[in-house]
C-alpha positions in Angstrom: 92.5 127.7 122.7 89.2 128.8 121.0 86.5 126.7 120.6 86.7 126.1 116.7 90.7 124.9 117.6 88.9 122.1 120.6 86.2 121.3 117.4 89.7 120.8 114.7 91.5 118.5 117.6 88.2 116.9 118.2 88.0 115.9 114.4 91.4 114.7 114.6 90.8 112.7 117.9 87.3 111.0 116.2 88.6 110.7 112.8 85.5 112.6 111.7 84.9 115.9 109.8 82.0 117.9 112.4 80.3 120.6 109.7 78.5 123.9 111.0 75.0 123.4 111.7 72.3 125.3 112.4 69.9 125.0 115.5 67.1 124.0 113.2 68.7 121.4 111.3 70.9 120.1 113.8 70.0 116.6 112.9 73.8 114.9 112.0 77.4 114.9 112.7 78.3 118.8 113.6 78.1 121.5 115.7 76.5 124.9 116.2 78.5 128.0 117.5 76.5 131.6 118.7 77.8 134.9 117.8 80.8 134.9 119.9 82.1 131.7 118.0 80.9 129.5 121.2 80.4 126.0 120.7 76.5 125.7 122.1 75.6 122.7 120.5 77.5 119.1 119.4 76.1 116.3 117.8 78.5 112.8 117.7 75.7 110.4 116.6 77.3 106.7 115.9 80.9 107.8 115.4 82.1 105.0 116.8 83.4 106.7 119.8 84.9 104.5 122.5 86.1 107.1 124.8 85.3 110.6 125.0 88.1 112.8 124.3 89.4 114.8 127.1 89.1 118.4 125.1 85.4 117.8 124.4 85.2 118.7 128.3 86.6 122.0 127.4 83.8 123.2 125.6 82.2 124.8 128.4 79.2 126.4 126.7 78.1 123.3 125.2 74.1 124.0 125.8 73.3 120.2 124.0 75.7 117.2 123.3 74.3 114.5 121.4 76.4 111.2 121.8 74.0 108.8 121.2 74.9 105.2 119.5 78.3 105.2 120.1 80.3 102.7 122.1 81.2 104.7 125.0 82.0 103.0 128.4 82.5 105.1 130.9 82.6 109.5 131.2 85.7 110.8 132.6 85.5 112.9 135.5 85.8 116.0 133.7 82.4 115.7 132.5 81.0 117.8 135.0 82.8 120.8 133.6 79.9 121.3 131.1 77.9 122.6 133.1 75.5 124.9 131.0 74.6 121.7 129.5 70.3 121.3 128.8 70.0 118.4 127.1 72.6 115.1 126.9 72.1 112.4 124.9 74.2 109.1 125.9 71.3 106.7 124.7 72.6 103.0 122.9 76.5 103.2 124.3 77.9 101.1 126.7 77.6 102.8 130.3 77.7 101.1 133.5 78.3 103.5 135.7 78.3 107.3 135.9 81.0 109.6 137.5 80.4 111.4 141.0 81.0 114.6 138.7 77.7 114.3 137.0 75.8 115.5 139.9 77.5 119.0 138.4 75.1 118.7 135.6 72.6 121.3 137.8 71.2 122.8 134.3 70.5 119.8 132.5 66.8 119.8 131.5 66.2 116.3 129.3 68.9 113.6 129.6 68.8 110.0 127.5 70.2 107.3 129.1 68.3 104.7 127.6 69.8 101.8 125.8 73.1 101.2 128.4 74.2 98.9 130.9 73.4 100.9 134.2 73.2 99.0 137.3 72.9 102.2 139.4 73.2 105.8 139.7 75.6 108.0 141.4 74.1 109.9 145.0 75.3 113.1 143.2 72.4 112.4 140.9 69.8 113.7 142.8 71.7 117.5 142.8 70.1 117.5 139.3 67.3 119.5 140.4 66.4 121.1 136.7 65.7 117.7 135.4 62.6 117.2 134.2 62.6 114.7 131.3 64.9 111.4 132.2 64.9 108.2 130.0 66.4 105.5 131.4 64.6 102.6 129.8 66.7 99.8 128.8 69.3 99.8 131.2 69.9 96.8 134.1 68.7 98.4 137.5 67.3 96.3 139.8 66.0 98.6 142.3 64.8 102.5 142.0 67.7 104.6 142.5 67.2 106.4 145.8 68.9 109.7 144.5 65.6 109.6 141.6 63.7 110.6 144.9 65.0 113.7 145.1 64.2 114.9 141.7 61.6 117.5 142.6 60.8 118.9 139.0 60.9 115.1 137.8 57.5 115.4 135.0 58.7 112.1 132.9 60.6 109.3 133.9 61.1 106.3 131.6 62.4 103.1 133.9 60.8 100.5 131.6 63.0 97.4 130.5 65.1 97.2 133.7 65.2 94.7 136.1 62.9 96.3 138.9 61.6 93.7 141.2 60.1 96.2 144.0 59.0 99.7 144.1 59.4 101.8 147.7 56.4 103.4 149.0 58.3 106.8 148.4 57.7 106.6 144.7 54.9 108.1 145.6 56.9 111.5 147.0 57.8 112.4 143.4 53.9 113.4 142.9 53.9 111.3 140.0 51.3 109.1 137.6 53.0 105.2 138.0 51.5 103.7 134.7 52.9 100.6 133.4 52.6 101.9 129.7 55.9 102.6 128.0 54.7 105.0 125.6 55.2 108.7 125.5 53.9 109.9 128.6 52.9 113.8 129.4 53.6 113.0 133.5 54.4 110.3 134.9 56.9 107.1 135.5 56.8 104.0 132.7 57.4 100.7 133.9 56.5 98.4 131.9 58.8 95.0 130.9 60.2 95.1 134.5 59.4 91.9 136.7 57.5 94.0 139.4 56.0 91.7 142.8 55.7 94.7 144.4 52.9 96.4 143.6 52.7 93.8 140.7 51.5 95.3 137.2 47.7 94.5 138.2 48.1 96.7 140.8 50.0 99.3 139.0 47.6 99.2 135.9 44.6 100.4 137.9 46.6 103.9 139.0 48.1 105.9 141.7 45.3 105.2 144.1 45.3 101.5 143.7 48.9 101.7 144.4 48.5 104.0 147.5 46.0 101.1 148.7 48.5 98.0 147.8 51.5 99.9 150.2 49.1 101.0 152.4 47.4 97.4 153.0 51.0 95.9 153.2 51.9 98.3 155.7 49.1 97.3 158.3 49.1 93.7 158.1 51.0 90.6 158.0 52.1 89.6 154.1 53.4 86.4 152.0 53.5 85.9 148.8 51.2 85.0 146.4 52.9 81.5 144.8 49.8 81.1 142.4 50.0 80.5 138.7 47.7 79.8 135.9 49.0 76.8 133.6 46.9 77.3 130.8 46.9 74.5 128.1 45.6 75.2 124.4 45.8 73.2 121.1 43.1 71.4 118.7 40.3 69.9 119.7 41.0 65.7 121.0 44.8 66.1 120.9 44.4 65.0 124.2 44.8 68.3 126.8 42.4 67.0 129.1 43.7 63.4 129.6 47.8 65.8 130.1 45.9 67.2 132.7 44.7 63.8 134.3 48.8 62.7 133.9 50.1 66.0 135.7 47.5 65.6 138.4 48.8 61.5 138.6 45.0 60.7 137.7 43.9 57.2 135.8 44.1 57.4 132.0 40.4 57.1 130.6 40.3 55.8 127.2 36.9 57.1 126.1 37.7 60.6 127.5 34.6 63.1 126.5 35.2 66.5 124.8 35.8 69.6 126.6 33.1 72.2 126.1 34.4 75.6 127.2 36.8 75.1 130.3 38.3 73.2 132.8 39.8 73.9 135.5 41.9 72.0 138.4 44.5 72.9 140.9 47.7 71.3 141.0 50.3 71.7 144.3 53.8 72.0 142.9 57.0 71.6 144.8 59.9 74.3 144.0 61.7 77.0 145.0 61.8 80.9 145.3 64.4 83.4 144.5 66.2 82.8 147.6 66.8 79.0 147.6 63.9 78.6 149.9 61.5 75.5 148.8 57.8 76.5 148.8 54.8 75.4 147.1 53.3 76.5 144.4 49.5 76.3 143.4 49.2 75.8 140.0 45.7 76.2 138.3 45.7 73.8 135.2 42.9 75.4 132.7 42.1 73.2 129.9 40.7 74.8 127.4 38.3 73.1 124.4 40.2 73.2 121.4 36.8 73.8 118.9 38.2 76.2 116.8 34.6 78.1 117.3 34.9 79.0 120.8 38.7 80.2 120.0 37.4 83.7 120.2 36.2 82.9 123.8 40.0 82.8 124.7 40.4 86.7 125.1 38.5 86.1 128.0 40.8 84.0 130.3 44.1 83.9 128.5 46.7 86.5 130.3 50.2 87.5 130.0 52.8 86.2 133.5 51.4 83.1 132.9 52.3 79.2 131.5 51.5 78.1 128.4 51.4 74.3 127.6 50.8 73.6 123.7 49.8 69.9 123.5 50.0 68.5 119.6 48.7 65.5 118.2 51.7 63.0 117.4 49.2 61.4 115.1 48.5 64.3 112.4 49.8 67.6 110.8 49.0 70.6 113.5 48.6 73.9 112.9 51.9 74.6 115.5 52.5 78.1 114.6 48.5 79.2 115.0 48.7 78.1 118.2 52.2 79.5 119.4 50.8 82.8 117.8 47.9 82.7 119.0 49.8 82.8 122.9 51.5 85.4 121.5 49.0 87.3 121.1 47.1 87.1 124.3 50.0 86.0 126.4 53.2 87.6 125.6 56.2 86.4 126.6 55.0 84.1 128.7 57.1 80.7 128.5 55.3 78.0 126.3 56.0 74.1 126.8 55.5 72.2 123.2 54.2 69.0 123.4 54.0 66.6 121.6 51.2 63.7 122.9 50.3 60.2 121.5 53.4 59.7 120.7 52.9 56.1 121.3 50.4 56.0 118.0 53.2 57.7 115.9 56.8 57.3 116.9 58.1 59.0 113.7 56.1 62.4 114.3 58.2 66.0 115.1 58.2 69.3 114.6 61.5 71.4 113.6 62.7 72.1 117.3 65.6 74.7 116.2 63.5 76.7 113.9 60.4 77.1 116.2 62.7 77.9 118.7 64.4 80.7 117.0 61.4 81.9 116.0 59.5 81.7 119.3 61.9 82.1 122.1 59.2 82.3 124.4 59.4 78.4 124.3 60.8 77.2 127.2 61.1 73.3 126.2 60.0 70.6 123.7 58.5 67.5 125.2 57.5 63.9 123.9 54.3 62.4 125.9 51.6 59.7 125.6 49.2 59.8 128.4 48.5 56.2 128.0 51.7 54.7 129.0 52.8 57.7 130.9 55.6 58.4 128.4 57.6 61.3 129.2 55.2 62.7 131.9 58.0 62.8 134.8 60.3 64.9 132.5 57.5 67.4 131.5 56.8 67.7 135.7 60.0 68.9 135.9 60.6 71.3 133.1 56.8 72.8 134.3 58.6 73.2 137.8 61.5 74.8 136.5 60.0 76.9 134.0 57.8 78.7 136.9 60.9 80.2 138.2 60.7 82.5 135.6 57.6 83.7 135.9 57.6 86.4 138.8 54.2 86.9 140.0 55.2 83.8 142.3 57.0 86.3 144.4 54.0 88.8 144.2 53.3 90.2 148.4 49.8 89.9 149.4 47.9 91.1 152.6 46.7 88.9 154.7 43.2 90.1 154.3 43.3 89.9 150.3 44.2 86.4 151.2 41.0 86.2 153.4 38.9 87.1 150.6 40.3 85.0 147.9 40.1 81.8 150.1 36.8 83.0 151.3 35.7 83.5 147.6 37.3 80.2 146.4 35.3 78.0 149.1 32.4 79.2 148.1 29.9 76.7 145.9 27.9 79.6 143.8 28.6 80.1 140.2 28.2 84.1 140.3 27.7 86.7 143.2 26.7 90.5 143.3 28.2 93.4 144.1 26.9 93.8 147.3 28.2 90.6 148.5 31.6 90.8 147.2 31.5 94.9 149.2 30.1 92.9 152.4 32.7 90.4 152.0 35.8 92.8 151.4 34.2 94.9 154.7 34.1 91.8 156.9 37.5 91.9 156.3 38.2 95.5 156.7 39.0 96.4 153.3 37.3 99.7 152.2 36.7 101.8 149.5 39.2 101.9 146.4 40.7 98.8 147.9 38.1 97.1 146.9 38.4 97.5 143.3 42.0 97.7 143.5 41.7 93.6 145.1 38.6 92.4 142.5 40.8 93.6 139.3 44.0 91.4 140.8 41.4 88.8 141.4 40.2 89.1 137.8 43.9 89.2 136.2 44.3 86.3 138.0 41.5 84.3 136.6 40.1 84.0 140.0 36.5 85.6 139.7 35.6 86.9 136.1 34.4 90.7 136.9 34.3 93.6 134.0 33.4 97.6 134.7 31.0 98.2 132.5 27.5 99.3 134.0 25.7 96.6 132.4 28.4 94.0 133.3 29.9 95.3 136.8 27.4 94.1 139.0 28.2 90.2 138.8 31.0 88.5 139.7 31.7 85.3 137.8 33.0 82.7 140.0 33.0 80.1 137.7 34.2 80.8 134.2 32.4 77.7 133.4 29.7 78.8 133.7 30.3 81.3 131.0 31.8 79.5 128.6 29.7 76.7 128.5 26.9 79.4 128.4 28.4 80.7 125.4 29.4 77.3 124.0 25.5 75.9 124.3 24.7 78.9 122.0 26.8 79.3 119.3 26.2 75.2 118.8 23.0 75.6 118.8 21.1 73.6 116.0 18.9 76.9 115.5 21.4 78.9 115.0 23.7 76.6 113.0 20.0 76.3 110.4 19.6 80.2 110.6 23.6 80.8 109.6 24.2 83.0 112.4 21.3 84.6 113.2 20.0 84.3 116.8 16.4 84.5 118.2 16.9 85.6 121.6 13.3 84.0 122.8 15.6 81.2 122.3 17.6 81.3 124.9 14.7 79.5 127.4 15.2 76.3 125.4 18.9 76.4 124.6 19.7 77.6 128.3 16.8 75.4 130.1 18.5 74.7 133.7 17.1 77.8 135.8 18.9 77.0 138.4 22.3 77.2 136.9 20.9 79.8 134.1 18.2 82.1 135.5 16.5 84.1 132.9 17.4 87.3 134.7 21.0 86.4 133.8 20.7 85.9 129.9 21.5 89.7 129.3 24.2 89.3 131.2 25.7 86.8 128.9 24.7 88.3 125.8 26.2 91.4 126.8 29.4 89.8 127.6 29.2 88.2 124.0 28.7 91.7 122.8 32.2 93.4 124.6 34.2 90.6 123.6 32.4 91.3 120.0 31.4 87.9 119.1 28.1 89.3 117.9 25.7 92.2 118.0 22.2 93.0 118.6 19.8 93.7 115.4 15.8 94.0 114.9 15.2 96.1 117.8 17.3 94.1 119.9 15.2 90.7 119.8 18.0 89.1 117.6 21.5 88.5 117.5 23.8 88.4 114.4 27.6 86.0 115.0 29.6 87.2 112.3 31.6 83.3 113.1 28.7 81.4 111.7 27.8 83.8 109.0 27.6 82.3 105.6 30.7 81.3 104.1 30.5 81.7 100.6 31.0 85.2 99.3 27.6 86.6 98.5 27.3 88.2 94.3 27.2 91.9 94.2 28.2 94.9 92.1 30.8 97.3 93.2 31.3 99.0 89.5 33.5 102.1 90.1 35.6 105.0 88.7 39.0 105.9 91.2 38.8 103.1 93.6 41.5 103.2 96.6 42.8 100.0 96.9 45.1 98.9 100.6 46.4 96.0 101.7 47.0 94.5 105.3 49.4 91.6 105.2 50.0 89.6 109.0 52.4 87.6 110.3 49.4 85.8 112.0 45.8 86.8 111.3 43.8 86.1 114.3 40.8 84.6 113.3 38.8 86.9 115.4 40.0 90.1 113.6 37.5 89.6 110.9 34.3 88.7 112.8 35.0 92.0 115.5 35.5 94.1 112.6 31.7 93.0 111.4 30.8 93.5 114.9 32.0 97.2 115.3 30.8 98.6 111.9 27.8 96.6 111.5 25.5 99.8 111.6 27.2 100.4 108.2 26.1 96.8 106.5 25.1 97.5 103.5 21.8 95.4 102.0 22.8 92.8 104.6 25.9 92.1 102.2 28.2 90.2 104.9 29.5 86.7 105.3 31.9 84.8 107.5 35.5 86.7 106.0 34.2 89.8 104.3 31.2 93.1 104.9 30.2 95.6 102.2 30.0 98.8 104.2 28.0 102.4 103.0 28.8 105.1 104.9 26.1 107.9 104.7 27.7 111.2 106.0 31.2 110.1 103.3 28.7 108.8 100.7 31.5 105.9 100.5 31.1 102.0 99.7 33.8 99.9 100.8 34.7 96.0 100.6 37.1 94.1 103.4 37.9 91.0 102.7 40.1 88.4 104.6 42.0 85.4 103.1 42.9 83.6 106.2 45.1 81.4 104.1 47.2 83.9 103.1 46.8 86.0 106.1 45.9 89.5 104.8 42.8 91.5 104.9 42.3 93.7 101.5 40.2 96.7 101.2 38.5 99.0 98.3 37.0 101.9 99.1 35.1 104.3 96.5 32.7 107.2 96.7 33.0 111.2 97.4 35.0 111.2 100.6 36.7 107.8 100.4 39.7 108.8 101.7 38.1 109.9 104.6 36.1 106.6 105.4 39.2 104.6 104.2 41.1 106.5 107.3 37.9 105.2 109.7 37.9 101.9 108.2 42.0 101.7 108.8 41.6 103.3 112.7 38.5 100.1 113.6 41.1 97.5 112.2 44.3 99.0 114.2 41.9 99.1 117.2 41.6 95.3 116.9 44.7 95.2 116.5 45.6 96.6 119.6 44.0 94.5 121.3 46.7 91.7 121.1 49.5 91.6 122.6 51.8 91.0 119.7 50.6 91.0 116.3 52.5 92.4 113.0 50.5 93.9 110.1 52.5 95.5 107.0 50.6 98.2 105.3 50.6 97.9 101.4 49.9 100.0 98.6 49.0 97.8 95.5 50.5 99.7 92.5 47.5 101.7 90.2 48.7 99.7 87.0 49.4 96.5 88.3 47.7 95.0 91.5 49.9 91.9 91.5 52.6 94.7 93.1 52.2 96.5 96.6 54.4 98.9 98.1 54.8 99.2 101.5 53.4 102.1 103.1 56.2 103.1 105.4 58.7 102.5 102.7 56.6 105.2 100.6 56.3 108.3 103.4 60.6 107.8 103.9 61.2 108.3 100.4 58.8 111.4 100.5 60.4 112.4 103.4 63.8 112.3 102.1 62.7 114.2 99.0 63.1 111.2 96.4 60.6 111.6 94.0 60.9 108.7 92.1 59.9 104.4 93.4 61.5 102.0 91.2 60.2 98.7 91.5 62.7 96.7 89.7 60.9 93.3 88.6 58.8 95.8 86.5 61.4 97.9 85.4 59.4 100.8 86.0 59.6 104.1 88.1 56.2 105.5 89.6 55.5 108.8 91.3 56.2 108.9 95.3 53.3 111.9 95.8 51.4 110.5 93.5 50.8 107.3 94.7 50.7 108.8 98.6 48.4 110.9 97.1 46.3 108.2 96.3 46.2 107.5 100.6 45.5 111.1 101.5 46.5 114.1 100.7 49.7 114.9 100.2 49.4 118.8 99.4 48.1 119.2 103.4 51.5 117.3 105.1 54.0 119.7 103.4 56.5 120.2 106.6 54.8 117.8 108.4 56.5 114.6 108.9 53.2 112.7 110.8 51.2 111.0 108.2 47.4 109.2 108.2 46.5 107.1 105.6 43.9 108.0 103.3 43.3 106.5 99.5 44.5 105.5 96.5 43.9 106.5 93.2 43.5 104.7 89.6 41.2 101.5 89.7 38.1 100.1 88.6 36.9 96.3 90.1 33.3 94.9 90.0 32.5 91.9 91.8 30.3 90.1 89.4 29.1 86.3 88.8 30.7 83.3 90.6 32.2 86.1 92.6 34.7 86.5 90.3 36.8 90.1 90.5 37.8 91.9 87.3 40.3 95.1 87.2 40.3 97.8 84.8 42.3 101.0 84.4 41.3 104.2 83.1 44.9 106.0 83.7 48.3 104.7 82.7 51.0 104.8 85.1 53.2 107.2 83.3 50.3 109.6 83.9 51.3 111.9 86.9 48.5 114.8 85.8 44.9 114.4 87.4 41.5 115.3 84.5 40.7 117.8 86.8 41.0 121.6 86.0 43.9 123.1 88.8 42.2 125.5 91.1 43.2 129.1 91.4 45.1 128.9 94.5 47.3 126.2 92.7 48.0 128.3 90.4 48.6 131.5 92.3 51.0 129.0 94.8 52.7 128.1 91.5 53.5 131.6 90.5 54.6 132.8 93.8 57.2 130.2 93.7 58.3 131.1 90.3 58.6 134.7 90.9 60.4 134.5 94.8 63.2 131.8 92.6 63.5 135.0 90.0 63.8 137.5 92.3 66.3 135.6 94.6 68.2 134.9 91.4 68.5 138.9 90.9 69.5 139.3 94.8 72.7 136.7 94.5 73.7 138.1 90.8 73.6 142.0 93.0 75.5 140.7 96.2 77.5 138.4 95.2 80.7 140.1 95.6 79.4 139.8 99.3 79.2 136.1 99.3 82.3 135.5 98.3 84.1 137.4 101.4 82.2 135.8 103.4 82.2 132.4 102.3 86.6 133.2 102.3 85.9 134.5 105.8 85.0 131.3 107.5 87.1 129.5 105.6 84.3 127.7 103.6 85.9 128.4 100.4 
């Protein structure tokens, strides 16, 4: 039996016609054969297959064999005939084992594995020696496979989304990068999204050599876990977090409570239990943090994912509850969240809608009713916290007993700050040396234990008390001076504002300034002797005149629009203020080398950020413009922005991005946007982002402009659009250049003279279109 006769039972067997492919378009349901009618390539992609058919195993030369998205359970045992197989795709089936016979596999190359239900591989695996790309991401291994070990020419190995809980110190054999980054990696092992205690992702965030340090610490002296936790507790200011805190900690309720300013922080023994049944206790640190919706910004420094979240509302009055379970979103991940709901004594009726927050959210672990004055519903809220720090797995994190020596060491003492040279003299009393060092203070700092950041201007002090910086920073954005000077900041005014010397020395202030500058809360201006907070700039939208012919026009639309995104932007591109034109949600930026003008405004309302951009090279200062915001962005931990393309003739309209580059890649000329009953040119209005003429064959896209409007920005701020082209205009005013032209003709003449060819030969297309049976 030939090949083609296996491919016509196959397409009996899968109910499927395969076509003849080529090896550059081999992109759908098919297959290639070489010269000798060989089946070399085979491509099943979502053919609902359930089980492979036996004769597929026949094809022998298969050199790729694409079965990815199918429904496939287990391979037979035949599977190891195809053994001049390269590349194997098996990614989103339903595997949860593989046969001994796959060790046979020795010229497989790349194989996807990705998207199953593996719990573990066979030991044949490790005969795969030629293996040099594996994915298997997304599968339900709970340990590393030991037969991954012997992979020698192993250069990229996806293991994120599993179940991972330890790593052996032979990992390190494989002469491999560990990162915990998921994305494309050149060398190295992905692990990110497994609940790792050993070496926890701290650890395995700072590199190989940190890594080498963890093992090598564990190896030499006694361990235990960790069992620490940050509870951190967030909501509006006077809902009432500090007085929850007073009821966890079985503290006195104090009516006439004070504010908090900055932070708080107490520690809170918890009874519970580890993995293994065992009961242990827990130290919970309970940070409460002041819900002024000023110092929210302040929160990027403390707030962390593999952590607890408590969201306390107000029974009394409206909250903003999806800010807030955003805004742990954003910092904390999937962290598990505990709603509640306090004072419910002063409003019984108050609630929020439990199913659809909880659908929407599923981070939230449990909804809880409370008043702090009667001690309603405390006792139930102990509990879930108990049980909802099971699932958090840096509890089971393995420490040396010398980290342990400097933490307690650290915690004990009464200082708000120390240098370097202590913290080295400290980690060397204890006989930690060298990258250790830096491998403990980062865990330290993840933790929220000591506050510590790298940069040279920053790395020498070690914040024991984040306090002490956030009431720092808290004394000087509520300042009356610079609440009267609308967010300007004298810094000669720091000896009055920060007037205890012994808590605030003046050779510290540029230490906090600085800090206020990497977390981009402001930025230094006139020479350095001021300070601009973008936060307390003006509100009202300043008049100015942005008249202009071919404006590009974008939209960013958010699910949540941190309040910070604006403010940071102003930070990074403040060099490019133009006339001082900035207030508190939008910048007018000039860009000397484009000779570009641009406006970015932000309705925090309804949650987008809008940007025009005109001048020579406006596409190219759009695309730096677009690259600072997606910076920002990136900065959160989840945060989702749509990219929209407001139509030339009618604003009102966008179009997403993304929509836009698939229809141009799938060759559809035409957008129809059905509530105008109108079509409108796919290059054109790409064209309008960048330039289209430069991607041809090139399927990766940056955005650049659009074309087609005037606004000005007038009186009373009021914005006024006006159109010098109609949208059934596809034809630009300018004059085509001579290369378009000569392009133009080439194509003409190649389609005439491969006209003539198939009118001469095609006597000879015919026999061999009867010849493989195509006609």
């Amino acid at each position: 039996m030939t090949d083609l006769d296996i491919i016509k039972q196959l397409e009996q067997e899968i109910g499927r016609k395969l076509k003849k492919q080529d090896e550059i378009h081999f992109n759908s349901v098919g297959y290639i054969i070489n010269a000798q009618n060989q089946v070399i390539g085979l491509s099943l992609y979502d053919c609902e297959i359930k089980q492979i058919p036996e004769c597929l195993c026949s094809l022998i030369y298969l050199q790729k064999l694409y079965l990815m998205s199918n429904k496939i359970e287990q391979l037979p045992a035949s599977f190891g005939q195809l053994q001049n197989l390269s590349e194997l795709d098996l990614d989103g089936n339903q595997l949860k084992e593989l046969p001994a016979s796959f060790g046979q596999l020795q010229n497989l190359s790349e194989l996807r594995l990705y998207n199953n239900q593996l719990k573990e591989l066979p030991a044949s695996f490790g005969q795969l020696q030629n293996l040099s790309v594996l994915w298997l991401n997304g599968n339900q291994l709970k340990e590393l496979p030991a037969s991954l070990l012997e992979l020698e020419n192993l250069q990229q190995l996806y293991l994120n989304s599993n179940k991972i809980s330890e790593l052996p110190k032979e990992i390190l054999k494989l002469n491999l990068e560990i990162l915990w980054e998921s994305r494309y990696i050149k060398k190295g092992i992905a692990l990110e999204n497994n609940p790792l205690t050993s070496p926890p992702p701290e650890v395995i965030k700072q590199g190989r050599q940190a890594i080498i340090d963890y093992f090598n610490a564990l190896e030499e002296e006694t361990k235990k876990p960790l069992n620490e936790i940050k509870i951190l507790l967030v909501g509006d200011g006077s809902v009432g977090k500090t007085s929850l805190v007073k009821a966890l900690l079985g503290l006195p309720f104090d009516l006439n409570e004070s504010q908090t300013h900055g932070i708080n922080i107490n520690p809170h023994p918890i009874q519970t239990q580890n993995k293994q049944g065992e009961n242990i206790e827990v130290t919970g640190h309970l940070w409460d943090f002041g819900g002024q919706e000023i110092m929210h910004a302040t929160h990027q420094f403390f707030l962390s994912k593999r952590s607890l979240y408590i969201l306390v509302l107000d029974g009394r009055k409206e909250q903003k509850t999806e800010y807030w379970l955003k805004h742990i979103e954003s910092f904390g991940g999937d962290s598990p969240v505990l709603v509640v709901i306090n004072k419910v004594d002063e409003n019984p009726g108050f609630e929020v809608d439990r199913p659809f927050l909880q659908r929407k959210y599923p981070s939230i672990h449990s909804f809880h009713r409370a008043s702090c004055k009667k001690s309603t519903g405390i006792k139930t809220l102990q509990k879930s916290l108990i049980k909802a720090l099971t699932e958090i797995k840096i509890l089971q994190t393995i420490w040396a007993q010398s980290w342990f020596n400097v933490k307690t060491e650290l915690e004990n003492l009464q200082q708000h700050y120390i240098s370097y040279e202590y913290y080295k003299n400290l980690c060397e009393k204890h006989k930690i040396v060298d990258s250790a060092q830096t491998t403990l203070v980062h865990f330290l700092r993840d933790l929220g234990i000591i506050l510590h950041f790298d940069e040279f201007e920053l790395c020498d002090t070690y914040v024991l008390e984040p306090k002490w910086v956030t009431e720092a920073i808290y004394k000087i954005i509520n300042s009356p001076q610079l609440a009267e000077n609308n967010g300007i900041f004298q810094l000669k005014w720091l000896n009055d504002i920060l007037n205890d010397n012994d808590r605030y020395p003046r050779d510290k202030y540029h230490y906090i300034i600085r800090l206020m500058e990497k977390f981009e809360l402001c930025y230094k201006i006139d020479d350095n002797e001021t300070i601009l907070i973008p936060d307390l700039l003006e509100v009202h939208e300043p008049t100015f005149d942005f008249d202009c012919d071919n404006t590009l026009k974008f939209k960013l639309e958010y699910n949540f629009l941190p309040r910070a995104i604006m403010p940071r932007f102003i930070v990074k591109r403040h060099r490019e203020i133009l006339n001082k034109l900035c207030w508190r949600t939008g910048v007018v930026l000039y860009n000397k080398m484009n000779q570009a003008t641009a406006v970015i405004k932000a309705d925090n309302e309804d949650k987008n950020i809008q940007i025009w951009v005109t001048g020579q090279q406006k596409r190219d200062y759009f695309a730096t413009v677009r690259q600072t915001l997606w910076e920002i962005h990136d900065s959160f931990e989840k945060i989702n922005v749509k990219e929209l393309i407001p139509l030339p003739d009618n604003p009102n309209y966008t179009v997403e991005y993304i929509e836009l580059i698939g229809y141009y890649e799938l060759g559809q000329e035409q957008y129809l946007v059905g509530k105008l009953k109108k079509f409108y040119s796919v290059k054109q209005l790409l064209d309008g982002i960048e330039d289209m003429s430069k991607k041809d064959g090139n399927t990766t896209y940056n955005i650049g402009e659009i074309k087609g409007a005037n606004f000005s920005v007038g009186e009373n701020n009021q914005q006024t659009m006006t159109h010098e082209k109609s949208a059934d205009r596809t034809q630009n005013d300018e004059k085509p250049s001579p290369k378009f032209i000569y392009e133009k003709i080439a194509i003409i003449v190649g389609a005439i003279g491969g006209f003539i060819f198939l009118l001469i030969n095609l006597d000879k297309l015919l026999e061999m279109l009867q010849k493989y049976n195509i006609l």
